[in-house]
C-alpha positions in Angstrom: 0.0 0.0 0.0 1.2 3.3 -0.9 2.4 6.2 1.9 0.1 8.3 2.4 1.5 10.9 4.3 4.2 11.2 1.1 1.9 11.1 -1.8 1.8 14.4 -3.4 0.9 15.6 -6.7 3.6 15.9 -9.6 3.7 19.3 -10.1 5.1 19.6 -6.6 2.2 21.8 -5.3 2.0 20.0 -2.2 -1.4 19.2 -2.4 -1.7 15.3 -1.3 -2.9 12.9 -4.8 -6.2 12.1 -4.6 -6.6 7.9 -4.2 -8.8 6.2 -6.5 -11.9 4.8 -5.7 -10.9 1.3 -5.5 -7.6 2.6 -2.9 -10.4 4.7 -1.3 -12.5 1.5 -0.7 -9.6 -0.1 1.2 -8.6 2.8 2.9 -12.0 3.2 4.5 -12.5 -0.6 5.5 -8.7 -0.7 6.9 -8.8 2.0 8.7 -12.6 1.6 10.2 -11.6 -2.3 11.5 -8.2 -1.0 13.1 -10.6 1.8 15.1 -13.8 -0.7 15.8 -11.8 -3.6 15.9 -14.3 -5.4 13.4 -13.7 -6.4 10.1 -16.0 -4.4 7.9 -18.5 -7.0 5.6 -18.6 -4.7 2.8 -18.6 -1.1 1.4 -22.0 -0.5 -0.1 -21.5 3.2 -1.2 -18.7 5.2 -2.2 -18.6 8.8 -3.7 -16.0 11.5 -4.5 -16.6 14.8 -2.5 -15.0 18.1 -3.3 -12.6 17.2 -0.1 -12.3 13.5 -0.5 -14.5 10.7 -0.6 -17.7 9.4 1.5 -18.3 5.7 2.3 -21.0 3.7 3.4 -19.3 0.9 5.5 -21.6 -2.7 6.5 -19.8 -4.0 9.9 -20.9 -7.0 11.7 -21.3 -5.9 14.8 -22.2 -8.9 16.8 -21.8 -12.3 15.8 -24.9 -14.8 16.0 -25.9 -18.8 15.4 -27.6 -18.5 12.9 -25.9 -16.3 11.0 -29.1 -14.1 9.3 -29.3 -12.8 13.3 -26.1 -11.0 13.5 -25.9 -7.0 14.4 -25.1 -5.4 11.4 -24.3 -1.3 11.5 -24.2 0.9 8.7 -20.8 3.4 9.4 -20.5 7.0 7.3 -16.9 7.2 6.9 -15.1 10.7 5.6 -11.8 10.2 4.3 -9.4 13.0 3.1 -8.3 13.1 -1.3 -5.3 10.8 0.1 -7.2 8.5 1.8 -6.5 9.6 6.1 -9.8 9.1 7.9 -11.7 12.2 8.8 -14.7 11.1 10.8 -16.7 8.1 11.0 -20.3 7.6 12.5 -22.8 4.8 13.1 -26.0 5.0 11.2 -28.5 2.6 11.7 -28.2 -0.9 13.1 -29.9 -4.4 11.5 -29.6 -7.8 11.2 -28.3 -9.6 8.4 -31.8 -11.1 7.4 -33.1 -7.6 7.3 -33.5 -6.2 4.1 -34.7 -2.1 3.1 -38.1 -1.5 3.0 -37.8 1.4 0.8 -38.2 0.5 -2.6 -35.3 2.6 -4.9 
């Protein structure tokens, strides 16, 4: 994985390089597990922002027998153009089995 802190655009402007959206995937799942201590299940959303990128992070949160019982949250994770973690929050929380109602 590249360094981060040292990735800056070639112009020499200083200005970290922004990740793509497949290093922003990781970035977000590696760095939301080392913080909750949970590997995340999947990223469901992902979408540039003027400062960065937005994710929408699945995290089992408990683990359950039967499997379609486990807690499952929903994170909003902010990351920075080079991939550093801004914020993080919970959203909502479900279990596997449960699917949107919301029709899209």
């Amino acid at each position: 994985m590249r360094d981060r802190e040292d990735d800056r655009d070639r112009d020499g402007g200083g200005e970290p390089e922004r990740l793509s959206a497949a290093e922003a995937m990781r970035s977000a799942a590696e760095q939301l597990t080392e913080l909750l201590g949970h590997r995340p299940e999947s990223v469901s959303a992902l979408r540039p922002t003027e400062d960065g990128w937005e994710a929408q992070v699945e995290v089992v949160e408990v683990e359950r027998i039967p499997e379609t019982t486990s807690v499952m949250a929903s994170y909003q994770v902010v990351l920075g153009p080079a991939g550093q973690l801004l914020g993080y929050e919970r959203g909502r929380r479900y279990t596997r089995a449960q699917t949107d109602r919301d029709a899209r």
